[in-house]
Backbone bond lengths (Angstrom), bond angles and torsions (degrees), N, CA, C in turn:
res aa  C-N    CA-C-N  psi(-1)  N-CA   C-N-CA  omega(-1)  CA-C   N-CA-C  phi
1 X - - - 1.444 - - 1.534 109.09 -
2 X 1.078 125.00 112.54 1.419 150.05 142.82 1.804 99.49 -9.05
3 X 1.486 106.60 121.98 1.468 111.09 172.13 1.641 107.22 -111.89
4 X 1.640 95.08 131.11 1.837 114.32 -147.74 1.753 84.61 -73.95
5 X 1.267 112.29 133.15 1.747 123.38 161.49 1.260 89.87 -71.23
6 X 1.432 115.71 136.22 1.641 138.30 161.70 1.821 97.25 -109.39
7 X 1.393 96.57 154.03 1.260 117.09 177.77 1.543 119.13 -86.05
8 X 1.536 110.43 9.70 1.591 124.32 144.68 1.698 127.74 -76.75
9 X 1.700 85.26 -42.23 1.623 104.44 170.12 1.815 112.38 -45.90
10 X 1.176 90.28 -63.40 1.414 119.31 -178.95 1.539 113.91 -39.14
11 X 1.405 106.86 -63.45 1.706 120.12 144.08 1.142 118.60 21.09
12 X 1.764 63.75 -102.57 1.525 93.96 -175.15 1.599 140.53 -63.39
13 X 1.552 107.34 -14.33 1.122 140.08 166.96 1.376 106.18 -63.00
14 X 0.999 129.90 -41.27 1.363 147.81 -166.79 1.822 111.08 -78.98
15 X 1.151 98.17 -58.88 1.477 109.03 156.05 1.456 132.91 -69.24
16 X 1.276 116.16 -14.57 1.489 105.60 175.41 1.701 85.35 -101.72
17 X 1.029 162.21 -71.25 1.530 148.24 163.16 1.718 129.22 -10.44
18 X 1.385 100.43 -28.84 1.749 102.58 177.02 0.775 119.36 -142.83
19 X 1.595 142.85 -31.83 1.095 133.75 139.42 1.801 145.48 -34.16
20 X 1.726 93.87 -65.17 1.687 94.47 174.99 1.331 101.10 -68.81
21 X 1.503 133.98 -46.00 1.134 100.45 -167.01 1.948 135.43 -67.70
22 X 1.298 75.42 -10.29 1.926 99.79 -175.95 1.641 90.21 -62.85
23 X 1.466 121.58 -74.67 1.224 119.16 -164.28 1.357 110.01 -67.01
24 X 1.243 136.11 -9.25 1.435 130.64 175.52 1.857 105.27 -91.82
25 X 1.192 95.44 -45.19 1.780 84.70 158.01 1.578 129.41 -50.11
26 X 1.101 105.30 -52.06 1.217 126.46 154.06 1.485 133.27 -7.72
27 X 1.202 109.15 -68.64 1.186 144.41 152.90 1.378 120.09 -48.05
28 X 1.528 115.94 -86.00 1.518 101.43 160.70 1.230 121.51 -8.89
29 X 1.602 103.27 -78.66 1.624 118.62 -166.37 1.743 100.53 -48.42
30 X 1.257 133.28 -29.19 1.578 118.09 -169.77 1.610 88.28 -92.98
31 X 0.954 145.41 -39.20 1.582 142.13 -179.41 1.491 106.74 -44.75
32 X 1.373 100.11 -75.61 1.915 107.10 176.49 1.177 90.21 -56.74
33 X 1.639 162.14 -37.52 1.100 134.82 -173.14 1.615 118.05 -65.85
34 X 1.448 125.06 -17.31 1.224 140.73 154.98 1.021 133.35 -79.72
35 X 1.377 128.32 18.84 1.387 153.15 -162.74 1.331 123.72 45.65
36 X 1.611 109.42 37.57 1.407 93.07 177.52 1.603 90.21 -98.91
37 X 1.952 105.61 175.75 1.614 112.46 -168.16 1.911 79.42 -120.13
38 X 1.610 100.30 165.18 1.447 109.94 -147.19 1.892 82.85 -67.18
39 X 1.477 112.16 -45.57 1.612 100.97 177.62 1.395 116.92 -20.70
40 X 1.598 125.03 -44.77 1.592 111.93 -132.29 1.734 80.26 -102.41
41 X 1.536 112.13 -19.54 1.636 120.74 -173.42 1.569 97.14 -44.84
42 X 2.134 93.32 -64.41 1.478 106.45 -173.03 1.626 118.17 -48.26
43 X 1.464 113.01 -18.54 1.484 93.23 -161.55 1.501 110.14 -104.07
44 X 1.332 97.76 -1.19 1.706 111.37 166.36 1.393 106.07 -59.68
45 X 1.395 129.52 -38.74 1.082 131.33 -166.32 1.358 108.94 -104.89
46 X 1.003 114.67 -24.63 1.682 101.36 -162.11 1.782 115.57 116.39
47 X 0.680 108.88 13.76 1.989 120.45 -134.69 1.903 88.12 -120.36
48 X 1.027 91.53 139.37 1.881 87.60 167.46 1.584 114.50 -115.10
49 X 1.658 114.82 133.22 1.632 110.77 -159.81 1.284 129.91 -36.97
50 X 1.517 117.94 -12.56 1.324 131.79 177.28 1.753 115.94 -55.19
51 X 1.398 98.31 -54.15 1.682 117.28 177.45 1.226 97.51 -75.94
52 X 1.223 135.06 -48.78 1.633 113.75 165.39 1.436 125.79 -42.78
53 X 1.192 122.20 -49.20 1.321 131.29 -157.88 1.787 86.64 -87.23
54 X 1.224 127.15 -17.81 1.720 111.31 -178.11 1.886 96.64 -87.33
55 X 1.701 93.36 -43.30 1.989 90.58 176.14 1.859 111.83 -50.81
56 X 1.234 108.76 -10.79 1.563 104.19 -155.21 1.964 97.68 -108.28
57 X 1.259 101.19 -4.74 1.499 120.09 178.60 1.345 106.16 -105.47
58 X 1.688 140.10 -10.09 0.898 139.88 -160.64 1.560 134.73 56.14
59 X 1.275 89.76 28.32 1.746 116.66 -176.64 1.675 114.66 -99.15
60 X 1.224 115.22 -5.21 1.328 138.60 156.72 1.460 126.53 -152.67
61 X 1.255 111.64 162.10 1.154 116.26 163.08 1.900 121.25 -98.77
62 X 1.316 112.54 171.98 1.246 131.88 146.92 1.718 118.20 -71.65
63 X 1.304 99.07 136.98 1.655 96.31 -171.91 1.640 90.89 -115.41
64 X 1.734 111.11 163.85 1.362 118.35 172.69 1.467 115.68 -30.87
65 X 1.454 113.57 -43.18 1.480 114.72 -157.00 1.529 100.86 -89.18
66 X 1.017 106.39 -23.37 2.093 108.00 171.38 1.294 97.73 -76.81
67 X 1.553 138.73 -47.24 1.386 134.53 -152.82 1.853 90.60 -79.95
68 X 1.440 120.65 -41.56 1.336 120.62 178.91 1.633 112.13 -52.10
69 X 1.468 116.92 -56.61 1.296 115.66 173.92 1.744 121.44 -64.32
70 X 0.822 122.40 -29.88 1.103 132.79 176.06 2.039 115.25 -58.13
71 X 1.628 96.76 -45.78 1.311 107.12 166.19 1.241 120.20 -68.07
72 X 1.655 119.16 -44.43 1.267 135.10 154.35 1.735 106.44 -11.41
73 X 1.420 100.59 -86.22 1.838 141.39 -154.75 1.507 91.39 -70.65
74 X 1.126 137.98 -32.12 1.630 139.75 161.18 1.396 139.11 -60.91
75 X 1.639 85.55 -36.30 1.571 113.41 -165.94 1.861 116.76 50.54
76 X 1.127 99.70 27.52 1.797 113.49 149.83 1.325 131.45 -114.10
77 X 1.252 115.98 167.86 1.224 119.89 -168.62 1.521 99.25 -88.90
78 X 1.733 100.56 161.83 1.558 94.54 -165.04 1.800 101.60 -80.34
79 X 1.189 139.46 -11.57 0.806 131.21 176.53 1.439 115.72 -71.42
80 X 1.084 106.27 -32.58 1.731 109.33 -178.63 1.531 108.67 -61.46
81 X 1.509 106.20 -41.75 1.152 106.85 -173.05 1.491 113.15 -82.60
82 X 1.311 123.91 -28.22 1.603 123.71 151.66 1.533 122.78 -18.55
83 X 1.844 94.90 -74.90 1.397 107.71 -170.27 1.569 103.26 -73.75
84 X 1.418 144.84 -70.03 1.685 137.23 174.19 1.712 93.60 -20.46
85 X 1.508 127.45 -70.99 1.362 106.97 170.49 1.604 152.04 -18.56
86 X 1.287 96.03 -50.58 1.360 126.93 179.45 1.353 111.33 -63.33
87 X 1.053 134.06 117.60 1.480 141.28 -170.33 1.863 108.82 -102.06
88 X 1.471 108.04 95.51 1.331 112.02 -172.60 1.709 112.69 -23.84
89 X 0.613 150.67 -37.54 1.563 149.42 -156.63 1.597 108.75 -91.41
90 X 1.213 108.35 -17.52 1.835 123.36 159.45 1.358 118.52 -63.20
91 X 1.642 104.27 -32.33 1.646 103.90 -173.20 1.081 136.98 -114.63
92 X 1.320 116.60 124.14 1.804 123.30 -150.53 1.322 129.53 -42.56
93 X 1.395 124.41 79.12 1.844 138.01 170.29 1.054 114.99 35.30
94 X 1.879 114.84 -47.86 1.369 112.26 179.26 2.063 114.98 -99.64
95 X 0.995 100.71 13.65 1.833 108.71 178.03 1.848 83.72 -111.97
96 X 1.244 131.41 -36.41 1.470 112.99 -168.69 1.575 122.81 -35.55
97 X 1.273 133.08 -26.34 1.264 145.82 -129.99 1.509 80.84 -109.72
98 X 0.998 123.03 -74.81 1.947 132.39 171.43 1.278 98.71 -50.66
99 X 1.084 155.93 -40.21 1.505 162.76 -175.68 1.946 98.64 -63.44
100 X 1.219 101.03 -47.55 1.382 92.50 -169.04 1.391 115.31 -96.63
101 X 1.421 108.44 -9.25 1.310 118.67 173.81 1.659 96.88 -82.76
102 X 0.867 145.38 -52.37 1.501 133.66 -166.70 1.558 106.64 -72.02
103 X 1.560 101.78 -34.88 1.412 85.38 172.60 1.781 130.22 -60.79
104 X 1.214 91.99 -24.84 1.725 112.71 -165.86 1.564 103.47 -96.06
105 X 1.469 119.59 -3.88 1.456 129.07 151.78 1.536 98.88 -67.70
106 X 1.691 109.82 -74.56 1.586 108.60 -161.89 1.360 104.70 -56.74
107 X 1.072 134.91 -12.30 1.390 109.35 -178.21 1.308 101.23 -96.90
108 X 1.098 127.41 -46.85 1.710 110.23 170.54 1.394 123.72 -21.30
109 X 1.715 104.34 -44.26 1.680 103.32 175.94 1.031 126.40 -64.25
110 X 1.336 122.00 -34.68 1.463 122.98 171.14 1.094 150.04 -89.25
């Protein structure tokens, strides 16, 4: 018997295809923007540069337990590292205003 696609399925399908991989690219891209090389990405995690370089193509994602170590191996919170990720021009005109305010919080902290 045939298992019925629901339009949660669908969803979610949707989100693990364009979403995680966006923000796990994401990421990469602000890492190498700090000079790390995809090796040193992978070894934060556990990960060998190969799966980096497919996360950094949007051919995978980051899973909880990479995004956990990663916060770990940083010593930030994963949100911090979300938003520094996030490249203003990604985020919708009317969230920019909160976008730049949190950013201009986290950097105060550091």
């Amino acid at each position: 018997m045939a298992k019925t696609v629901t339009r949660r399925d669908r969803q979610n399908e949707r989100l693990s295809t364009s979403i995680y991989p966006a923000i796990s690219s994401q990421i990469v891209t602000y890492l190498k923007s700090q000079g790390m090389t995809l090796k040193e990405i992978g070894s934060l995690i556990g990960m060998k540069e190969a799966f980096i370089s497919r996360v950094w193509n949007r051919q995978r994602s980051f899973t909880l337990k990479h995004l956990s170590k990663l916060e770990t191996a940083l010593n930030k919170p994963l949100p911090t590292i979300i938003i520094e990720a996030t490249p203003l021009k990604s985020v919708p005109k009317q969230l920019r205003p909160a976008y730049r305010a949190f950013h201009e919080f986290i950097g105060g902290l550091g």
